[in-house]
N, C-alpha and C positions, 0 to 999 in steps of 0.2 A: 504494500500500500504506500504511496506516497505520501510526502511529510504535506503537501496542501491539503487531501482530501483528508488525512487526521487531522491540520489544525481548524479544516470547515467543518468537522464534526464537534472537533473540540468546546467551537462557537456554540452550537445548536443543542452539547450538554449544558454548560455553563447558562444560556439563559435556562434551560428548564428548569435547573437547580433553583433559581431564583424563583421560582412557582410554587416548589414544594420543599419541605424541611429537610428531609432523606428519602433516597429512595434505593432499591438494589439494581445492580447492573441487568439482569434479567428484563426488571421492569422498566426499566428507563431505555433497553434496546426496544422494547414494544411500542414504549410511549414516540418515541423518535424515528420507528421504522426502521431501526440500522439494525445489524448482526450485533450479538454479544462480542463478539471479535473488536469490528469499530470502536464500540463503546470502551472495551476496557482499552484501548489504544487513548480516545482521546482523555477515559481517566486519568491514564496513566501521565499524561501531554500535562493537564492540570494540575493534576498533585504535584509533578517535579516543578511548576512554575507557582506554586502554594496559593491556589485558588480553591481548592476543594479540600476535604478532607474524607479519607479512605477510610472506614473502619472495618472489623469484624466483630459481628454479635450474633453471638447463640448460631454459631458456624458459620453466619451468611454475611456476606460482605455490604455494605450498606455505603452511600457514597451522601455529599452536603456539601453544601456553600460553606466557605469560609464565613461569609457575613451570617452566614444564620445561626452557625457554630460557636462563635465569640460570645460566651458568658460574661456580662457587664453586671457590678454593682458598687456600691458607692458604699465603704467600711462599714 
């Protein structure tokens, strides 16, 4: 796959993210139309430039916005 059609997926994860809190690669290849394949490419594009953050819970892998991710409170 080339690095443009990962970093135009890349774009098209990144807003969805901004829709919803977390979601699993699974479902967000659904919700986006791509292959699991695409999706964890452009995961992968976003987490190394720290826009997303990757987790695993309860074995499944779960992905999120950085901005939605940032726990704020004031002491």
């Amino acid at each position: 796959m080339e690095k443009k059609n990962i970093g135009e997926h890349s774009g098209k994860v990144w807003h969805a993210l901004r829709v919803v809190d977390k979601i699993t690669i699974p479902e967000l290849a659904r919700k986006l139309d791509l292959s699991v394949e695409s999706i964890s490419l452009a995961v992968g594009w976003l987490a190394r430039e720290n826009q997303v953050h990757v987790r695993r819970e309860k074995g499944i892998i779960t992905v999120s916005s950085i901005e939605k991710s940032v726990e704020f409170s004031f002491g």
